[in-house]
C-alpha positions in Angstrom: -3.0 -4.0 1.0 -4.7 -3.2 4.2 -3.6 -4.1 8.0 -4.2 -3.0 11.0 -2.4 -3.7 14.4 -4.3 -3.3 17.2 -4.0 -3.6 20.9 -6.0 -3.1 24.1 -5.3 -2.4 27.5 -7.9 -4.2 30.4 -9.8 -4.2 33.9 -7.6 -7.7 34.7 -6.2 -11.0 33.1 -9.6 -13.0 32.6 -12.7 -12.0 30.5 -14.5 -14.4 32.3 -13.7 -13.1 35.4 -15.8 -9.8 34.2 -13.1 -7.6 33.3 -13.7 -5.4 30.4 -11.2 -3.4 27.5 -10.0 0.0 28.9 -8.2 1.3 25.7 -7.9 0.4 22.2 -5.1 1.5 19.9 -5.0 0.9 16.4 -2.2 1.5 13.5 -3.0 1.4 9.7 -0.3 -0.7 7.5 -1.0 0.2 3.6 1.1 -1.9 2.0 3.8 -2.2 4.4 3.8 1.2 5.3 3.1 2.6 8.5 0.3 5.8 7.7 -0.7 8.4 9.8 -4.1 7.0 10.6 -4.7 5.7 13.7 -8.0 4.6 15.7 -7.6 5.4 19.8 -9.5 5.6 22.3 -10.1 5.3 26.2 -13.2 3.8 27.7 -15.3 3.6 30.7 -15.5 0.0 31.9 -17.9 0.8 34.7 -16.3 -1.8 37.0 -13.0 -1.5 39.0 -9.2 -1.8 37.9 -7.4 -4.7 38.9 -4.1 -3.6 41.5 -2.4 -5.5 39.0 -3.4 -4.6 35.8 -3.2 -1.0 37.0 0.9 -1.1 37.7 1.4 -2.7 34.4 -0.6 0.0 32.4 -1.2 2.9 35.4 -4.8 3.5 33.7 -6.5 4.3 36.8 -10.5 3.6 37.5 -10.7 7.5 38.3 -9.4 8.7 34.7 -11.7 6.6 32.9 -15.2 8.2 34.5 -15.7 10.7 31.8 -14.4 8.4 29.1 -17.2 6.6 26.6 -18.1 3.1 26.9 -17.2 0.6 24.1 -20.8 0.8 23.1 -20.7 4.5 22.2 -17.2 3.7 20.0 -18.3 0.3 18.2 -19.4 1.6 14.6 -16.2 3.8 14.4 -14.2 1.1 15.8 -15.8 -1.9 13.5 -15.6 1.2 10.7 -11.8 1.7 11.0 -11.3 -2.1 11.0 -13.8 -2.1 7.9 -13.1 -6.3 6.8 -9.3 -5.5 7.1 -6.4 -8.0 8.5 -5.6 -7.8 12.3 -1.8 -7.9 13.7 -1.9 -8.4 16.6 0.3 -10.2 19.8 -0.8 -12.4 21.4 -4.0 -12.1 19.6 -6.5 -15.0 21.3 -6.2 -12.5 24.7 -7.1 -9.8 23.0 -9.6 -11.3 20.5 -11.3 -12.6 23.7 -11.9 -8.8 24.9 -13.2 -7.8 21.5 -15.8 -10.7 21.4 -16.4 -10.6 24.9 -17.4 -6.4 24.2 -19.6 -7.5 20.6 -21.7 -10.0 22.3 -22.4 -7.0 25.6 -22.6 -4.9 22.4 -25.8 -7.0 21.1 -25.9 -4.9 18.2 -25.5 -6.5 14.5 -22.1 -7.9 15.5 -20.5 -11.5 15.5 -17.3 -12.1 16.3 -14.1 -10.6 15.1 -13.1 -13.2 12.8 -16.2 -13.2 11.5 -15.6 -9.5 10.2 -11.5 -9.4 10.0 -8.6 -12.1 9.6 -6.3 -12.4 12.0 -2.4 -12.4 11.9 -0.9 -13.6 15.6 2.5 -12.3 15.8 3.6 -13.9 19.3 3.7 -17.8 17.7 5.1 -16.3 14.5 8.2 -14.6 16.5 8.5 -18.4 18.1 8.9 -20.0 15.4 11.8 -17.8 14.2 13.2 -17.3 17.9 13.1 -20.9 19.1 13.6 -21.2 23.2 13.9 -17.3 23.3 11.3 -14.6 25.0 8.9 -13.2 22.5 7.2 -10.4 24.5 7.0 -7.3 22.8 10.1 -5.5 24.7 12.1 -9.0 24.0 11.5 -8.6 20.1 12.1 -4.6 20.0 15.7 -5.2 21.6 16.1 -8.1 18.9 15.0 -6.3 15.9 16.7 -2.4 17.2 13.6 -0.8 18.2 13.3 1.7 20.4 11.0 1.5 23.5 12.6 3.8 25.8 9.3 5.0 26.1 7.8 2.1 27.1 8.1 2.8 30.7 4.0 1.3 31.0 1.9 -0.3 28.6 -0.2 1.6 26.7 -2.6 0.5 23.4 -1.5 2.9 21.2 2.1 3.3 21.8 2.2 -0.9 21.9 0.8 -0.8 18.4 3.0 1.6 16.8 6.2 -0.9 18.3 4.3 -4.1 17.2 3.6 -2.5 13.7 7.5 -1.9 13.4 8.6 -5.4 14.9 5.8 -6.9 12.6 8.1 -5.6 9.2 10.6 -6.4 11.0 10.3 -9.9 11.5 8.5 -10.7 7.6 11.4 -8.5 5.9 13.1 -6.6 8.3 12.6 -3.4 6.3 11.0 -1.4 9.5 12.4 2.1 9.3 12.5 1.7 5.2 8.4 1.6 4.9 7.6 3.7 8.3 6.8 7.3 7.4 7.0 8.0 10.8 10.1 6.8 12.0 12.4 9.4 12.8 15.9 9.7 11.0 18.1 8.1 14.2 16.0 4.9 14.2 17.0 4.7 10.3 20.3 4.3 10.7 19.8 1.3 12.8 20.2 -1.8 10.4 17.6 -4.7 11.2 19.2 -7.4 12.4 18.0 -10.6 9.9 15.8 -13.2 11.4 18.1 -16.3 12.8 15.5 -18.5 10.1 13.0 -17.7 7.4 10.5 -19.6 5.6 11.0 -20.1 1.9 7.9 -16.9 1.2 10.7 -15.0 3.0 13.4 -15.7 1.9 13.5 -12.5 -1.1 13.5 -10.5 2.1 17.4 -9.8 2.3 18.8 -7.4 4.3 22.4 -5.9 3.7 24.4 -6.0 6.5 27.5 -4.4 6.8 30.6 -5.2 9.4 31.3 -2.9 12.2 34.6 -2.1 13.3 35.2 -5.2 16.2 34.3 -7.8 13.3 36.6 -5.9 10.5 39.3 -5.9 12.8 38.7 -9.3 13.7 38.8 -10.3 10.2 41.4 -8.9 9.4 43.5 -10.7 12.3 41.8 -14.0 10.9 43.6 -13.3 7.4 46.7 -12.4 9.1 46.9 -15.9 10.6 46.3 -17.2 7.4 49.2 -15.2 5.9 51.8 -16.6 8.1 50.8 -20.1 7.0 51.0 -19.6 3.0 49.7 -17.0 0.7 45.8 -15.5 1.8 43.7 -14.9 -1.7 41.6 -12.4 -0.1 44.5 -10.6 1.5 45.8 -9.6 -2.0 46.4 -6.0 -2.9 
């Protein structure tokens, strides 16, 4: 099985305001495991950067003059897609983007569900985190991934946390599948999602008790003790 997580970086908020995709990061899933292909690439928007956009990714309009325009990366972007499943956050701002860039295209293209189906992890995370923020540095703190790095957006690097949040959240087995996680971010255990739905529930994840909840525990049983014998207190 086949994903892809994808995320782009833009000119502004509004597609219909005339803003245009800046950078495109994609990460390949093959069967729930993170590989070392990847699809990247900055591009010329030929328009100006929103002052706002700009200090939430620091892509500047300067740095993009030399980079090609979405028309020059299509085929090896609709190529690295190839009819696979899309992860992505948030997916109707980004699928907006995509579509808006086809139709300027006006090559053999439709629209992006017309070529790929699309998984939207932002209502999946609040359905399992009722009333709690879901953005992306929300759900890596939830789930023990680290985004130190994260000091701006950026396509690529968003995709490679989303990817891991992703198996996270349908089986909290991040670090287990990722070939690319490094050996501290394995020892942190994934934290179980607070609910599951029934397709999740063969999902489990061992937990084991630090040392605050052993000696808590044990204290628990000790209070037990003084008021008759404690079964699982026996030597």
């Amino acid at each position: 099985m086949r994903q892809i997580i994808l995320d782009t970086e833009t000119t502004g908020l509004r597609v219909e305001d005339g803003h245009r995709i800046i950078e495109i990061g994609c990460v390949e899933l093959v069967n729930r495991r993170i590989t070392s292909n990847h699809f990247h690439y900055y591009i010329n928007p030929q328009r100006d950067i929103d002052a706002g956009a700009a200090a939430v990714h620091g892509i500047t309009t300067e740095f993009l003059q030399d980079k090609p325009l979405f028309t020059d990366i299509i085929e090896a972007f609709m190529s690295f897609v190839n009819d696979d499943e899309l992860i992505i956050h948030n997916a109707p701002f980004d699928l907006s983007f995509l579509n808006n860039e086809l139709q300027l295209a006006r090559g053999k293209w439709k629209l992006m569900t017309d070529h790929c189906s699309v998984i939207d992890t932002l209502p999946m995370a609040r359905k399992l985190h009722v009333g709690q923020r879901n953005n992306l540095d929300a759900l890596c703190k939830r789930y023990g991934i680290d985004n130190s790095n994260r000091d701006l957006h950026g396509a690529l690097l968003d995709a490679n946390l989303l990817a891991r949040v992703y198996l996270a959240m349908t089986g909290g087995q991040g670090s287990f599948f990722d070939t690319s996680t490094n050996s501290s971010e394995n020892e942190n255990v994934r934290r179980a999602q607070q609910s599951v739905t029934p397709l999740q529930k063969h999902h489990l994840v061992v937990l084991k008790a630090n040392d605050d909840e052993l000696t808590e525990h044990q204290q628990y049983l000790d209070r037990i003790k003084k008021k008759g014998q404690c079964l699982w207190d026996e030597q």
